[in-house]
N, C-alpha and C positions, 0 to 999 in steps of 0.2 A: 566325241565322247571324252570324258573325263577321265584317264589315268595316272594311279598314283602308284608310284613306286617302292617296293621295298626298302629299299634306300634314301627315307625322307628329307637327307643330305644332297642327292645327286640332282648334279647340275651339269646336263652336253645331251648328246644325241644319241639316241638307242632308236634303232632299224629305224630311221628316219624322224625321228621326232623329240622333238626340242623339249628338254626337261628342265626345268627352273623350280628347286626348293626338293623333287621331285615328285611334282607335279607336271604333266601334259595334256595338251587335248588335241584328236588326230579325227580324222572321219575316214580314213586309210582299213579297209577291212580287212586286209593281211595284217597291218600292223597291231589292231585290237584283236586277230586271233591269235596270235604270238603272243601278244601281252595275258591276255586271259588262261592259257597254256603255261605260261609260267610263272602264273600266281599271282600277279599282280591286280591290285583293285582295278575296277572298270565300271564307270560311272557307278560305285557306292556297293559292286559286289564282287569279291575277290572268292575263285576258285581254290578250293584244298588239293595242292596238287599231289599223285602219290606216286608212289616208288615203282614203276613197271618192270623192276629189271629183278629177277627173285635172286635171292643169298645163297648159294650153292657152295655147301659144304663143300670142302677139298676130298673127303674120305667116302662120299656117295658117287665120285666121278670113276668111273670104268677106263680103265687106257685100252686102248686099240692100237693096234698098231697097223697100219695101213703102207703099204707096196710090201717090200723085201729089205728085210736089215741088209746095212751094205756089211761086205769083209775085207777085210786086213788091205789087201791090196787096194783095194775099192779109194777105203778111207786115206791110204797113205799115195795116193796116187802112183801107184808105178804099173 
């Protein structure tokens, strides 16, 4: 399969396979599901990859406090 890379400049080795101009072609099925997972074209169709990881505001997060605050002594070893 034909792989092209976001970086139509790069040229060396990504997970095993030789990139020239960047351009590749692999028949490696690990290595075209890697490539397709991270957006790269694959023979003629590139996936929209999105964002899995959600934006968590600072001011919707809860603190917990979990064991037992330490004291005085505790903190200053003695």
């Amino acid at each position: 399969m034909k792989i092209k890379s976001p970086n139509k400049a790069f040229n060396g080795v990504s997970v095993g396979v030789d990139f020239v101009d960047g351009v590749a072609e692999t028949s490696d099925p690990a290595a075209i599901n890697y490539f397709r997972s991270a957006g790269y074209e694959v023979d003629g169709v590139r996936r929209v990859v999105e964002e899995t990881t959600p934006v968590i505001d600072p001011r919707d997060v809860e603190v917990v406090q979990i064991g037992q605050r330490l004291n005085d002594a505790a903190a200053k070893g003695v």
